[in-house]
C-alpha positions, 0 to 999 in steps of 0.5 A, a space after each residue: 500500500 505505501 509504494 502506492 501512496 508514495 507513487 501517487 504522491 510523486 506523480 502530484 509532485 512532478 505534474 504527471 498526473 492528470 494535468 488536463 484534469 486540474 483545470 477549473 474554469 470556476 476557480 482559474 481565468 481562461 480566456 480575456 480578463 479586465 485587468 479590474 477584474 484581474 485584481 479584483 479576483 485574485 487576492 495574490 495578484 493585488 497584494 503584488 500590485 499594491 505592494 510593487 513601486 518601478 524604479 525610475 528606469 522602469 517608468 522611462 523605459 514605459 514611455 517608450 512603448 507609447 501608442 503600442 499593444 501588449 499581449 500578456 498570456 498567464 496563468 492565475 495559477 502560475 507564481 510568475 504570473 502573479 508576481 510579474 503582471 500585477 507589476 507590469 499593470 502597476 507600472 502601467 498606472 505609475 507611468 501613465 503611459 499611453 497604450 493602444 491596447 492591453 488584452 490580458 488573457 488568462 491561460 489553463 494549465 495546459 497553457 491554451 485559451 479559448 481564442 487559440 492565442 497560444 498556438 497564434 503566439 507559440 505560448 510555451 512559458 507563463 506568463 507572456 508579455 509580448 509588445 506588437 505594433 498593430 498585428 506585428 510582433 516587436 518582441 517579448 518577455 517570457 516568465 521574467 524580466 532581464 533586467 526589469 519589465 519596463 527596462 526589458 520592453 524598451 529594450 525591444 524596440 532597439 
């Protein structure tokens, strides 16, 4: 019996145990979600927004990303996720950059979304914050940031 119970709890700890079946559309966001909503949902992300202040490299480096999109693939189950968006909307705020667009788009465990975004942008890690100019990708930061979100975003259009 224990080599069953210590079976099962290596298959919990490694993921392999039936990942497609952790998904709960009640408790996790798949699919576009307001950034309102983001932090008004999850208490994780909006501890991390209140608490988060961009260095004065960050807020410069924001501006330059005026008059273009972000697309921001995550999971709210992903640790990175809830550690880097929440940071990447607070600099938002704190910049007052000026964007086109922010399409926040919450990810299964299986890292697909309902609108096939994932398979469009070859999604592989969480979270995805990917910088276009109209439909054409300039570039993107994949689970974490080099140096900082708003240094690393700027650092995409040279």
């Amino acid at each position: 019996m224990w080599k069953y119970i210590g079976m099962f709890l290596f298959l919990m700890c490694t993921g392999g145990y039936a990942a497609s079946e952790k998904v709960d559309p009640v408790e996790d966001t798949f699919g576009v979600i307001s950034s309102e909503d983001l932090l008004g949902q999850y208490s994780g992300f909006s501890a991390e927004y209140q608490a988060y202040q961009g260095s004065e490299e960050e807020l410069v480096g924001m501006k330059s990303i005026e008059g273009l999109s972000l697309l921001v693939l995550f999971g709210t189950w992903c640790h990175d996720s809830e550690r880097e968006v929440p940071r990447l909307l607070r600099l938002l705020e704190q910049s007052q950059v000026k964007i086109k667009k922010l399409t926040l788009v919450g990810v299964n465990y299986n890292k697909q979304d309902p609108k096939g975004l994932y398979r469009d942008f070859d999604l592989r890690y969480t979270p995805t914050i990917i910088l276009l100019d109209g439909d054409q990708e300039l570039g993107r930061i994949v689970e974490k940031p080099n140096v900082s979100i708003g240094e690393d975003l700027a650092a995409l259009l040279h």
